[in-house]
N, C-alpha and C positions, 0 to 999 in steps of 0.2 A: 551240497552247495546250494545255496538258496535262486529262488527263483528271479531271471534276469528281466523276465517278460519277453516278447515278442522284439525283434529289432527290425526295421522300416530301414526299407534299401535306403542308401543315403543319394538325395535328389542333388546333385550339383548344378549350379549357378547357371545361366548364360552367359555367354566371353562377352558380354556386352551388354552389363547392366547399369540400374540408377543405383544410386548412392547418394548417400549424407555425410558432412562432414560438421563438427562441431568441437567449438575448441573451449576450452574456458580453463581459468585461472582458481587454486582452491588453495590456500595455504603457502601463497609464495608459488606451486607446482604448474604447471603447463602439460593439461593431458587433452589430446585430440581422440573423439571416438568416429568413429567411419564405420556405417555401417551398409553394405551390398543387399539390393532388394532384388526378391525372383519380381517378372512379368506381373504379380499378382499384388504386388509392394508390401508381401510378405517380405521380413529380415531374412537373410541365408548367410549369414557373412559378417562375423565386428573385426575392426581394427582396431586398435588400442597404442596409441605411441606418448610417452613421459619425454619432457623436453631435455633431461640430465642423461645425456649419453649413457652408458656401460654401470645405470643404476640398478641395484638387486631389485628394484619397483619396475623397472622397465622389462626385464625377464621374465619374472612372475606375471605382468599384464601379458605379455605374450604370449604366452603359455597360456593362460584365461581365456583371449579372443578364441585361438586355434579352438581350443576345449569346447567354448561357448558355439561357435562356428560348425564346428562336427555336430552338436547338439542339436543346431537349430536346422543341420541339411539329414538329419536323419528324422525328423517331422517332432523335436521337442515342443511344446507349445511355449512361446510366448512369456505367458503368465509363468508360466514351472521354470524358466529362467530368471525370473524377476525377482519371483519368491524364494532361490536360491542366493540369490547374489549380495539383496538388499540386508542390510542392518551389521554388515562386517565392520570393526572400529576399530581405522588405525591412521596414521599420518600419512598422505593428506589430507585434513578432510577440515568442514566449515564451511563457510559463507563460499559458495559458488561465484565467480563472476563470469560473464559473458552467457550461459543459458536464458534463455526466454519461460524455460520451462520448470525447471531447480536452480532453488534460492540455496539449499545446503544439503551438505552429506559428511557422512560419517565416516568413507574412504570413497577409493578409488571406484571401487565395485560398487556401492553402495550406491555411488553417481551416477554409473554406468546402468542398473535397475532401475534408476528414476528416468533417465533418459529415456529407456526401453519402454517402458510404464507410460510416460507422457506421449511418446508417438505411436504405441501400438497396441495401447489396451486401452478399451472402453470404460467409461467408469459407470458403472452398472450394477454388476453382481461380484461377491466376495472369491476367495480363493477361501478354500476351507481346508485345512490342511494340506494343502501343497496341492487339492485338485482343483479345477475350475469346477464352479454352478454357474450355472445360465445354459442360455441357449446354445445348441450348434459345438462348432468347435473355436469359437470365436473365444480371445483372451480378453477376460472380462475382470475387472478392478473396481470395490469397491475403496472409494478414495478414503471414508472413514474408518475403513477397517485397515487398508493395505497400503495407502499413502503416508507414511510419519512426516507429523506438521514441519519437521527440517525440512521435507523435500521443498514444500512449495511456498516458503517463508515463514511459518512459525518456526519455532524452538530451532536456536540448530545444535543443538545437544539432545538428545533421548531423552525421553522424562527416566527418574528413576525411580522402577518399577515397585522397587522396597518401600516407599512412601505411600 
């Protein structure tokens, strides 16, 4: 059985934390992200809701938050969620409206790593293979290596990479 690594008690929330809410429009679709911050405005917590009731998008976001959520109270960093999540491609995705922060994405997920990126990583140093460099334990984003120009209005299609 290959190796799990070490696993970090899982740190639960305060019953009475800040939160973020953010709503935008991508493809016709209505997806709100909420995300619970510990004392420290570290993330511990996403929500994820699609505005089309009893949709197979709105199960699988579910599912994701929880996922992403257990990740981030058992000390995932940050960036190692981002770089998971970012570049998935499927419906809805496009020209972002209502972020201040992302202009477009590539899916739902894909939105939800730009949003995570834009409020919690520094833009400094690279992720290099799915680990942070820089300093500390701080989640650090180097915007020309780890931001695709969709996020924050160039292209909103991925360059193609065969060209």
């Amino acid at each position: 059985m290959a190796n799990m690594g070490t696993l970090k008690m899982r740190q639960p929330l305060p019953d009475r934390r800040r939160s973020w809410t953010q709503k935008v429009v991508s493809d016709g679709q209505t997806v709100y992200l909420c995300v619970g911050e510990y004392d420290d405005g570290r993330p511990g917590e996403i929500f994820v809701d699609v505005a089309k009731q009893g949709t197979f998008l709105r199960g699988v976001m579910g599912a994701l938050a929880r996922t992403v959520s257990i990740a981030l109270q058992c000390g995932a960093d940050v960036a190692v969620v981002v770089h998971s999540l970012r570049g998935a491609n499927y419906p809805p995705n496009g020209r972002v409206e209502g972020s201040d922060a992302v202009a477009g994405c590539l899916s739902v997920t894909d939105w939800i790593a730009a949003e995570l990126a834009a409020r919690y990583m520094a833009p400094a140093h690279a992720l290099t293979n799915g680990q942070v460099v820089g300093e500390g334990d701080a989640a650090l984003l180097d915007p020309e290596e780890d931001m695709p120009p969709y996020w924050t209005g160039g292209l909103c299609e991925p360059e193609d990479e065969a060209a």
